[in-house]
Residue frames relative to the residue before (quaternion, step in Angstrom):
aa qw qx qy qz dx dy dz
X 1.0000 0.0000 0.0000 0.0000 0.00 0.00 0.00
X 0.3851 -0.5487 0.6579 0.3432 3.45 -1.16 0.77
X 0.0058 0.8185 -0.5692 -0.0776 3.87 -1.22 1.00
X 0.0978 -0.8317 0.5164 0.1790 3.67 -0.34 0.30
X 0.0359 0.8338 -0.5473 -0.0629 3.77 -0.38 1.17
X 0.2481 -0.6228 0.7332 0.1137 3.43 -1.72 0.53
X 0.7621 0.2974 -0.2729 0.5063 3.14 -1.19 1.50
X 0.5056 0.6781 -0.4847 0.2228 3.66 0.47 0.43
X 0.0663 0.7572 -0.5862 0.2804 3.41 0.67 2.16
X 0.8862 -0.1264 0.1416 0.4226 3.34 -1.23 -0.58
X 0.6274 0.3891 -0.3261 0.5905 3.84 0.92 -0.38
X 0.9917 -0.0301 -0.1034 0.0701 3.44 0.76 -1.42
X 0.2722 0.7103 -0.5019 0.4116 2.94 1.47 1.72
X 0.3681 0.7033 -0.3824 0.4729 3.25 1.28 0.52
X 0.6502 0.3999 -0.1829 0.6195 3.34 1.07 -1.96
X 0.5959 0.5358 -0.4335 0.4122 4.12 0.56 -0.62
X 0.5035 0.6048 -0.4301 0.4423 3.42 0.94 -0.85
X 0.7638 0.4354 -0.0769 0.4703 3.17 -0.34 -2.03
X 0.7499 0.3953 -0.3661 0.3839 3.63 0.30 -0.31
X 0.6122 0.5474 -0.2843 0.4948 3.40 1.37 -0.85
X 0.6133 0.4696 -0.2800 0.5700 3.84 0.90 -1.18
X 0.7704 0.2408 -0.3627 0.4658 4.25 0.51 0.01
X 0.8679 -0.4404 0.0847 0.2136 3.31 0.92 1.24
X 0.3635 0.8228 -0.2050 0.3859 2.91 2.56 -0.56
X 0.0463 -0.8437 0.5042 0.1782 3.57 -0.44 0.12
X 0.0667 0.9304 -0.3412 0.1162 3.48 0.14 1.54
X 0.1537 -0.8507 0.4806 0.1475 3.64 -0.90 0.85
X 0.4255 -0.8647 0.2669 -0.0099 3.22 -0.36 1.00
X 0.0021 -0.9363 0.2569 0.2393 3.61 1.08 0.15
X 0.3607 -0.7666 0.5166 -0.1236 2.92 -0.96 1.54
X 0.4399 -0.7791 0.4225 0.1449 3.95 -0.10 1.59
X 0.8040 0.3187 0.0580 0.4987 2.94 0.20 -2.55
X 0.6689 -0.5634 0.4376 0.2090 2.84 -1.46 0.85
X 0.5491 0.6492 -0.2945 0.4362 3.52 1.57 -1.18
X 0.7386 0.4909 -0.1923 0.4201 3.49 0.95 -1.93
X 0.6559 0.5063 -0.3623 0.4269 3.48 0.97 -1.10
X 0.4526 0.7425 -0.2457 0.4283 3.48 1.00 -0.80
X 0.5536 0.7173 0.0609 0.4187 3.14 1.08 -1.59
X 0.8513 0.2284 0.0889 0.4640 2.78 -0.41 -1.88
X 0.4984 0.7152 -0.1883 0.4524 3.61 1.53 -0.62
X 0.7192 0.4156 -0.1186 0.5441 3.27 1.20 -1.62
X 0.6858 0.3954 -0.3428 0.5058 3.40 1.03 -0.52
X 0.7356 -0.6145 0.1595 0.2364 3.60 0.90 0.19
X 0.3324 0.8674 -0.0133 0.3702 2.77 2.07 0.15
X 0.2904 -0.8567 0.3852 0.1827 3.52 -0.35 1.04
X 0.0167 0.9042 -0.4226 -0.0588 3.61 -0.02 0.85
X 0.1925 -0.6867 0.6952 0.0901 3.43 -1.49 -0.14
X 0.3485 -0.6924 0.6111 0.1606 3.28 -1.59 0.80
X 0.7495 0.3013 -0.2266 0.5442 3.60 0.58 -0.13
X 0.5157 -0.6441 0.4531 0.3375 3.37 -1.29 0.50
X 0.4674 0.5660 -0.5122 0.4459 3.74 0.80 -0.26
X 0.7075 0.3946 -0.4146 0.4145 3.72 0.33 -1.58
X 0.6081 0.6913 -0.2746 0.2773 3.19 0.61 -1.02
X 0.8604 0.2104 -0.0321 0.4630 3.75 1.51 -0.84
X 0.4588 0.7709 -0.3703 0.2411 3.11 1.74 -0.72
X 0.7891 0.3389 -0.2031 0.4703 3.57 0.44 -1.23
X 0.4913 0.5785 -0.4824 0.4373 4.45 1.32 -0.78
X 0.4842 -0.5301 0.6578 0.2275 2.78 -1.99 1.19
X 0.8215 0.0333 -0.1369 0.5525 4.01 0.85 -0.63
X 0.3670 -0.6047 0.6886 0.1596 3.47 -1.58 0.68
X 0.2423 -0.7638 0.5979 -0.0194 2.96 -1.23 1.32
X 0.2778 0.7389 -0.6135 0.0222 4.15 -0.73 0.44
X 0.3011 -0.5762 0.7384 -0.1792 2.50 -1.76 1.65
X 0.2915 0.7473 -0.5550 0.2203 3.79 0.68 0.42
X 0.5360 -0.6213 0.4681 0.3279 4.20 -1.37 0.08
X 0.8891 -0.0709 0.0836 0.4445 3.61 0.74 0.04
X 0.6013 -0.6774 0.1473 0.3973 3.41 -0.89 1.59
X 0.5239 0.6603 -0.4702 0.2615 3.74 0.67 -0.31
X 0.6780 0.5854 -0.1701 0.4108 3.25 1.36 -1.36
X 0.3691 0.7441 -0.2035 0.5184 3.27 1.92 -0.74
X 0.8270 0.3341 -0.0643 0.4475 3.03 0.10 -1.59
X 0.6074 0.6154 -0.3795 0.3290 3.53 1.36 -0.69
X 0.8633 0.4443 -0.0408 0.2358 2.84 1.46 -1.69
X 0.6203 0.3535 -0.1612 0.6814 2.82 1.97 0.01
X 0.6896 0.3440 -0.3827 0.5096 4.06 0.41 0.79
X 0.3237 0.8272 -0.2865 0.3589 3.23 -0.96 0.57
X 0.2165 -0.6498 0.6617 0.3051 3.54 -1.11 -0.50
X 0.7694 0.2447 -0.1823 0.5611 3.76 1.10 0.31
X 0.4665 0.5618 -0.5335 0.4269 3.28 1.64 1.06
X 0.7805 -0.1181 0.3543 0.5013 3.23 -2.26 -0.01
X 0.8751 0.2702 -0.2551 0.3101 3.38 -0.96 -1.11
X 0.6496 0.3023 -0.4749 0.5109 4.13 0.49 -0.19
X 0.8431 0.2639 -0.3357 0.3268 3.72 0.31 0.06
X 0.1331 0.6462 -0.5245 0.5382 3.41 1.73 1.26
X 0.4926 -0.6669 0.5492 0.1047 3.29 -1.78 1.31
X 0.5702 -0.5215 0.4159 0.4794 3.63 -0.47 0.40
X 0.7969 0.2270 -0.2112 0.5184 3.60 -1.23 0.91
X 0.5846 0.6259 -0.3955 0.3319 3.49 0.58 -0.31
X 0.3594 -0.7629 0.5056 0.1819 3.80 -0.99 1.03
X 0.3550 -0.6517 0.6701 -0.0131 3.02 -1.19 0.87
X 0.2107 0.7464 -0.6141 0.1463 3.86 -0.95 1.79
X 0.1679 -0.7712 0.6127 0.0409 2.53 -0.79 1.96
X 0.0587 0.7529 -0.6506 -0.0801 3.67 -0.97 0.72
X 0.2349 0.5766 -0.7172 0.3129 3.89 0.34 0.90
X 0.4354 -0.4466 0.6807 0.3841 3.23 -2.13 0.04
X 0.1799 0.6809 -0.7048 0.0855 3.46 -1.40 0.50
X 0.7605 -0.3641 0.3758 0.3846 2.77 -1.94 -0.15
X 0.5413 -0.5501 0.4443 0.4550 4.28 -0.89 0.39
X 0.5696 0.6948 -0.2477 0.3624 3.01 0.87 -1.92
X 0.6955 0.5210 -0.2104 0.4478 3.67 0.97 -1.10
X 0.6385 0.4088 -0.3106 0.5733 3.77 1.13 -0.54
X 0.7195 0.2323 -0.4746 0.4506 3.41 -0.08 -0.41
X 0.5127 0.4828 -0.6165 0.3521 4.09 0.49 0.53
X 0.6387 0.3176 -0.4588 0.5297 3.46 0.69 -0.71
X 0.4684 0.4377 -0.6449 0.4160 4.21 -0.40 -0.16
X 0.7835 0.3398 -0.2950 0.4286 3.79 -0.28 -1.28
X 0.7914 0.2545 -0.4775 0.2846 3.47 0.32 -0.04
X 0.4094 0.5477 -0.5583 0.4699 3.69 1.84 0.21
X 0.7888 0.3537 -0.3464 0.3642 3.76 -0.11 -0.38
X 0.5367 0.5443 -0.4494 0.4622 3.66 1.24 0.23
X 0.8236 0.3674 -0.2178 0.3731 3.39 -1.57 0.30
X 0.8940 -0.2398 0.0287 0.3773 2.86 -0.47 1.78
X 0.4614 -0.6895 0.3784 0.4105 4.06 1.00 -0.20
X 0.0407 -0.8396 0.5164 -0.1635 2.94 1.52 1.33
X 0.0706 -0.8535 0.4917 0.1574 3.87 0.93 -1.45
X 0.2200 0.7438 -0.5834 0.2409 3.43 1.04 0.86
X 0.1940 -0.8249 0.5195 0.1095 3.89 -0.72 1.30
X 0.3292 -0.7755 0.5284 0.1047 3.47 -1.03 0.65
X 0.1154 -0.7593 0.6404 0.0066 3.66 -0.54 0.97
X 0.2445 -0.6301 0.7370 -0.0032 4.00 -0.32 1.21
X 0.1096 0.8106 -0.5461 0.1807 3.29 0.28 1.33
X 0.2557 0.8114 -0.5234 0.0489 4.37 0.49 0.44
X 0.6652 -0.5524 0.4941 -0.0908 3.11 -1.49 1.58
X 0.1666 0.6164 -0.7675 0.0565 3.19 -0.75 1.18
X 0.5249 0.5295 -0.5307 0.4031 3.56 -1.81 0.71
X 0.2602 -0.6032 0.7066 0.2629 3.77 -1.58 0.22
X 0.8496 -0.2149 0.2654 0.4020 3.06 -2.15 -0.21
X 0.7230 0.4573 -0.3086 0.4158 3.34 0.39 -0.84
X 0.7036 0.3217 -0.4535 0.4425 3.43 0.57 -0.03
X 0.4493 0.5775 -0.5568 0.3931 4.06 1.28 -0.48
X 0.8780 0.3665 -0.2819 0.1239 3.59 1.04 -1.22
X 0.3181 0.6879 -0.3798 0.5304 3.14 2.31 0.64
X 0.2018 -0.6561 0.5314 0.4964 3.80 0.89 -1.03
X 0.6729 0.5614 -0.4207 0.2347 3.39 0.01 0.26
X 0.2273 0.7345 -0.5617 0.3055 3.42 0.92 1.21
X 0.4629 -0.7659 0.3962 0.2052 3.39 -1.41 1.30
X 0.0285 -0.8715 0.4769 0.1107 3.70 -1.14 0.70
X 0.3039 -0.7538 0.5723 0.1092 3.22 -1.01 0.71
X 0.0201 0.8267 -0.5619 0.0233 3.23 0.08 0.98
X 0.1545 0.6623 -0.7330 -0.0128 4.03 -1.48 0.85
X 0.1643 0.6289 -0.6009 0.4652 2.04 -1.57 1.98
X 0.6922 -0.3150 0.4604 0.4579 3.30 -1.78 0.22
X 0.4105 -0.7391 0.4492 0.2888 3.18 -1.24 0.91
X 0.6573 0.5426 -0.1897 0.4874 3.13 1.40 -1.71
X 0.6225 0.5050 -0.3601 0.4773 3.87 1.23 -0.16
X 0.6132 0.4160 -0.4198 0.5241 3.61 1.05 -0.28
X 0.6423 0.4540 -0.4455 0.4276 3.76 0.67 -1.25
X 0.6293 0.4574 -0.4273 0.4606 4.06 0.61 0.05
X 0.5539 0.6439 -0.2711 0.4528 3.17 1.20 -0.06
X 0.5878 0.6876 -0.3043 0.2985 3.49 0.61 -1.59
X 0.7024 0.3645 -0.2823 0.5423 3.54 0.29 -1.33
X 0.7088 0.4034 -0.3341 0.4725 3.95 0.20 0.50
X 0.5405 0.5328 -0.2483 0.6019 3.42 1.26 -0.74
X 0.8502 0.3525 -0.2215 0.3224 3.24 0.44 -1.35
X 0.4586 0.5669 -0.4710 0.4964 4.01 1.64 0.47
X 0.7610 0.1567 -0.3386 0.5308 3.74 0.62 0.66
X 0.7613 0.4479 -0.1276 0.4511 3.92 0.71 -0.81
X 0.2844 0.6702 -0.6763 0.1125 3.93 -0.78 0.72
X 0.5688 -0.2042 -0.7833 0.1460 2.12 -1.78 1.82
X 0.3020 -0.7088 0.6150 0.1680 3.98 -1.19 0.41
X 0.2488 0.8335 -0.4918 0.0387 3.43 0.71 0.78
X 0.6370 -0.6009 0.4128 0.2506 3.81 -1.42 0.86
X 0.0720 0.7187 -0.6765 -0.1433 4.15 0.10 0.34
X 0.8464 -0.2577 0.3457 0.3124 3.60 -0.28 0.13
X 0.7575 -0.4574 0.1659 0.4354 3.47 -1.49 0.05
X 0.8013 -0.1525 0.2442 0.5244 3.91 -1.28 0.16
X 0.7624 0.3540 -0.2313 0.4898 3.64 -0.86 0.56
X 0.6847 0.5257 -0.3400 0.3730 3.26 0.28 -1.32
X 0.7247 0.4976 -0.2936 0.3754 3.84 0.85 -0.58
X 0.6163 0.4264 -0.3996 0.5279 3.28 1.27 -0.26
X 0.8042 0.3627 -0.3505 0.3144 3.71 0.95 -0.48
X 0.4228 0.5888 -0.5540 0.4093 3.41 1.42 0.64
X 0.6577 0.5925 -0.3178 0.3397 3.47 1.03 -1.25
X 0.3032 0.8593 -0.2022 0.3589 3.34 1.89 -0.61
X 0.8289 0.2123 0.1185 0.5038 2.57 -0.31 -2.25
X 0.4890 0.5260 -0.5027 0.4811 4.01 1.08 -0.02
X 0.6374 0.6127 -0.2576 0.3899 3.60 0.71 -1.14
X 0.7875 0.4170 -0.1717 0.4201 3.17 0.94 -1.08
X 0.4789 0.5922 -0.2542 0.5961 2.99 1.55 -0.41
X 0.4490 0.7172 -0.1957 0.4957 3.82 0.98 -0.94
X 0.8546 0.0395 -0.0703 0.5129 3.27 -0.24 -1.36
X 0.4384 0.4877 -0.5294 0.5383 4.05 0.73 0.55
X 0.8065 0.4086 -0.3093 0.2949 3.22 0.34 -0.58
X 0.4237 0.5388 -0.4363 0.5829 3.39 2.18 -0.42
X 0.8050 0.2810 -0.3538 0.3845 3.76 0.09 -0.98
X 0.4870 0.4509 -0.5670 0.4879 3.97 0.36 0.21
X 0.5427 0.6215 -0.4002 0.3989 3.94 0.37 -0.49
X 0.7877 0.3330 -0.1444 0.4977 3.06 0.52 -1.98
X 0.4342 0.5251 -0.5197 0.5154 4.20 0.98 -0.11
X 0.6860 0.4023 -0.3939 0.4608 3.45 -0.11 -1.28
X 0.4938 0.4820 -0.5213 0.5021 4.11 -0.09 -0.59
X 0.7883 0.4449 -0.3087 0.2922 3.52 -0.19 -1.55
X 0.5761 0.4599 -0.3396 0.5841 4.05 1.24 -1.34
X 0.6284 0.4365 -0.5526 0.3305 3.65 0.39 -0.91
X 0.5634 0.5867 -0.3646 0.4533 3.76 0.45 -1.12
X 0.8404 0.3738 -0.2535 0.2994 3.28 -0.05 -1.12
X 0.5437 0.4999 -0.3235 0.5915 3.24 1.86 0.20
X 0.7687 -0.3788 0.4385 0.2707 3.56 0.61 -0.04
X 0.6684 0.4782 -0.1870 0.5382 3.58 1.27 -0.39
X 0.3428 -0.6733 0.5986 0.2662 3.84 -0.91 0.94
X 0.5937 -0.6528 0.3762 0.2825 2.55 -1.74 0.62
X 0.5109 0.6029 -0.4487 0.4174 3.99 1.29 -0.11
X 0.6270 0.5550 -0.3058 0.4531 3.55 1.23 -1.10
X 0.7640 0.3843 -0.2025 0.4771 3.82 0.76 -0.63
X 0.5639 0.5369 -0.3312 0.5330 3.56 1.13 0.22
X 0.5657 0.5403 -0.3096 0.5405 3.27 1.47 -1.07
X 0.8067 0.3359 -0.3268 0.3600 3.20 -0.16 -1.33
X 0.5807 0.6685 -0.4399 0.1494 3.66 0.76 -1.30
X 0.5583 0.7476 -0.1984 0.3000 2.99 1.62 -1.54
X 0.6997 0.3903 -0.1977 0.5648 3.36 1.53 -0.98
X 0.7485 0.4347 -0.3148 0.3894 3.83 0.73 0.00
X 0.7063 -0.4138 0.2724 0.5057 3.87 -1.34 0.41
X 0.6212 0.5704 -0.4079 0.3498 4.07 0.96 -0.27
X 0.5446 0.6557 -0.3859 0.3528 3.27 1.60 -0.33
X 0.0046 0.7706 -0.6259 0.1200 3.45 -1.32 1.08
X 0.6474 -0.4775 0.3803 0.4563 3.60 -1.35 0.16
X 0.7682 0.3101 -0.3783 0.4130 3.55 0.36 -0.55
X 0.5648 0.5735 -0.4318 0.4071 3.62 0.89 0.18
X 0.6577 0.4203 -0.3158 0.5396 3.53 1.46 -0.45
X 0.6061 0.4781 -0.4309 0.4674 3.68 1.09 0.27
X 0.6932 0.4662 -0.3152 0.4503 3.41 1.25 -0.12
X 0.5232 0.6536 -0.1847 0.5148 3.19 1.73 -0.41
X 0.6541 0.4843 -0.3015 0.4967 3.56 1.28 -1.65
X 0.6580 0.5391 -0.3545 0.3882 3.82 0.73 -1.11
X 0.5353 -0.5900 0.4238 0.4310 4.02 0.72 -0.43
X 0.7779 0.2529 0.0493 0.5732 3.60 0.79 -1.21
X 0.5206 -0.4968 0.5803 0.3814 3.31 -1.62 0.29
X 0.6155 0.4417 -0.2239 0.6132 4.14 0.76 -1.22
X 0.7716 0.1584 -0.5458 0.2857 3.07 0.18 1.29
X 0.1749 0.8023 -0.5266 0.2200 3.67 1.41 0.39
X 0.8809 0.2701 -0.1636 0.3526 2.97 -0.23 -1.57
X 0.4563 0.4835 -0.5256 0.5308 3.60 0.94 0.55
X 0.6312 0.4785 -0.3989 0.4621 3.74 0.26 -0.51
X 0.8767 0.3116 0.0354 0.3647 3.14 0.12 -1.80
X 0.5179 0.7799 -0.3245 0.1351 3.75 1.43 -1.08
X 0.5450 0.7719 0.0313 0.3258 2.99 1.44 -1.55
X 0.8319 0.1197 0.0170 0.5416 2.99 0.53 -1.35
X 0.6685 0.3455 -0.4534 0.4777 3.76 1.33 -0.05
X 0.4616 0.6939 -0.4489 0.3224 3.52 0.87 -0.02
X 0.6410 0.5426 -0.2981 0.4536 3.38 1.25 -1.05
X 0.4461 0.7003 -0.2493 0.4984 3.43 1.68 -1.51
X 0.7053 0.4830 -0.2179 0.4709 3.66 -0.44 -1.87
X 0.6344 0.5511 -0.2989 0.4522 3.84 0.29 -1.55
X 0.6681 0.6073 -0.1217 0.4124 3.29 0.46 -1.52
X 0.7885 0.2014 -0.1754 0.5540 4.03 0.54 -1.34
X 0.5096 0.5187 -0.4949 0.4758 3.69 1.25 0.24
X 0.7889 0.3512 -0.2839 0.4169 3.85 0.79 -0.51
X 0.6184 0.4408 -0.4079 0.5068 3.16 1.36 0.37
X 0.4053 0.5985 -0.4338 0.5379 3.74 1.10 -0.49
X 0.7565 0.3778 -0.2931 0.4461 3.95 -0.10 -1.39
X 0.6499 0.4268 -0.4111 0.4760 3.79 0.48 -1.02
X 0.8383 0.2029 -0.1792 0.4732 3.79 0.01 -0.51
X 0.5788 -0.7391 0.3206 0.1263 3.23 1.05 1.25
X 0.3139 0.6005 -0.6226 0.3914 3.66 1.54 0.56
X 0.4997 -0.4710 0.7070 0.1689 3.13 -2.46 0.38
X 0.5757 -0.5595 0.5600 0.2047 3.74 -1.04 1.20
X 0.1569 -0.7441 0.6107 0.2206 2.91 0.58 -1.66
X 0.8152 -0.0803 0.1822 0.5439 3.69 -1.62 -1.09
X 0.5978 0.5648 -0.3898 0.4143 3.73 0.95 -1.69
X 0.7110 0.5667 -0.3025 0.2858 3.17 0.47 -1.34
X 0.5300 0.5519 -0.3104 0.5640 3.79 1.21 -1.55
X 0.8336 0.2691 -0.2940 0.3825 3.83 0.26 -0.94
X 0.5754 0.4650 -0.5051 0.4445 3.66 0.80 0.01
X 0.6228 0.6018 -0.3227 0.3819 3.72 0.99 -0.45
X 0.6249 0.5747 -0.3241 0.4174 3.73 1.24 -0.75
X 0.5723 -0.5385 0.4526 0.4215 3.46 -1.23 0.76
X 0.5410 0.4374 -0.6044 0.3883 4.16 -0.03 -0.34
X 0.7195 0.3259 -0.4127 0.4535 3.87 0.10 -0.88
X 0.5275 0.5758 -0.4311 0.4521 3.92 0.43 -0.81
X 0.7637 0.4300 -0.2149 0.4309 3.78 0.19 -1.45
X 0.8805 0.1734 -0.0059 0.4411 3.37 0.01 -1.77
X 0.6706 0.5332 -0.3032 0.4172 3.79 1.34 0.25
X 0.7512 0.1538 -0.0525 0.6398 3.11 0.99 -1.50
X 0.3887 -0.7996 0.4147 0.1936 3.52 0.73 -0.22
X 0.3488 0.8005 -0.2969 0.3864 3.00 0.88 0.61
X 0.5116 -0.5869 0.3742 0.5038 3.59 1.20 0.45
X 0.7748 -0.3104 0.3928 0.3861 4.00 -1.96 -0.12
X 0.5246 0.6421 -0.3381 0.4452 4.24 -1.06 0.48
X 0.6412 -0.5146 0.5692 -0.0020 2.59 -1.39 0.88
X 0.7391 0.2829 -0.0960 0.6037 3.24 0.83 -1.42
X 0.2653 0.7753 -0.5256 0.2286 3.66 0.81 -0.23
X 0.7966 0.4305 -0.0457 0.4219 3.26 0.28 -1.56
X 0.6133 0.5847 -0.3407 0.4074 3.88 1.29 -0.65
């Protein structure tokens, strides 16, 4: 496939990798003079604008940091999608707002039977797993448009599994996230009872790892050495996350619930998102 991606940073020059080594032929767009420079030496086709960047790709790739940028690059009269070829797919895999995919669906199916499809395609996993191929996707969406998909998806991503229509993929990826960082700060409590019982904190990370309490966010709190060093690893990028399923939770009037009580306490605030003591810490 001819592929045209936007956003090939830390999530997606990984997927450029893996897409380029399975035969893909992709251009990538590239701002600064530094990056193009860059991206040049490593061998790469670039573009400075998003039009060059998509006009002629059977799919559009974005890998961008956050839903505004989304929206920049693909709505519009100088987004992705008016200067996307008839038939041509559109994968968004940023976290964002739902509310945001089914704008880009309506504007791939607007205009003239243009039929630009949209795959709400969100991503659990880091680089290291794009470079294993076995990074998870949630993909909503046409079905029979993703299963045309798959053999491309699948040179960086295994399992690719369908959650339903547009939207639904950003709000599984959501509620995984949220689920995520409760589970980083129920970890980093347990450290604290373990202490208060007499027990270091290497000795209770170790062992946890081997009992029914053991979970992904307990091995991310484990993998770093210390509790005081989560939220340097991790602070950053679930804060934006967290921020995110609180404004989508309120627009659609859903209840957090328990997740919620724990994303609100000062252990996630402090030692997760960093962000000082509060409730609001994290907002």
């Amino acid at each position: 496939m001819k592929i045209g991606f936007i956003g090939a940073g830390r999530m997606g020059r990984p997927m450029v990798d893996r897409l380029m080594a399975a035969g893909h032929e992709v251009t990538v767009l590239v701002r600064s003079p530094q990056a193009r420079a860059a991206a040049q030496a490593d061998g790469l086709t670039v573009a400075d604008t998003v039009s060059a960047t998509v006009r002629d790709a059977d799919a559009v790739f974005v890998v961008v940091l956050t839903d505004d940028q989304v929206r920049s690059a693909c709505l519009g009269p100088d987004g992705a999608i008016a200067a996307m070829r008839p038939g041509a797919t559109l994968v968004q895999h940023t976290t964002s707002d739902p509310r945001t995919a089914h704008l880009l669906a309506a504007a791939g199916a607007a205009g003239s039977g243009r039929g630009i499809g949209v795959l709400d395609a969100a991503l659990s996993g880091g680089p290291h797993d794009i470079a294993a191929g076995r990074l998870t996707l949630w993909v909503g969406g046409d079905e029979a448009l993703l299963d045309r998909m798959r053999p491309v998806l699948g040179t960086y991503a295994s399992p690719v599994m369908s959650v339903g229509p547009v939207g639904n993929g950003q709000r599984v990826k959501l509620v995984n996230n949220a689920l995520f960082v409760a589970q980083v700060g129920l970890a980093i409590d347990a450290v604290r009872l373990a202490g208060s019982l007499g027990i270091e904190e290497s000795a209770i990370l170790a062992a946890l790892q081997h009992g029914s309490g053991a979970s992904r966010g307990l091995g991310v709190v484990a993998g770093g050495g210390s509790v005081d060093a989560v939220a340097g690893r991790i602070g950053d990028l679930m804060l934006k996350d967290v921020t995110v399923v609180r404004e989508v939770a309120r627009n659609a009037g859903a209840e957090l619930g328990i997740i919620g009580t724990v994303l609100a306490s000062e252990v996630v605030a402090e030692k997760v998102l960093g962000r000082g003591s509060g409730p609001e810490a994290g907002a």
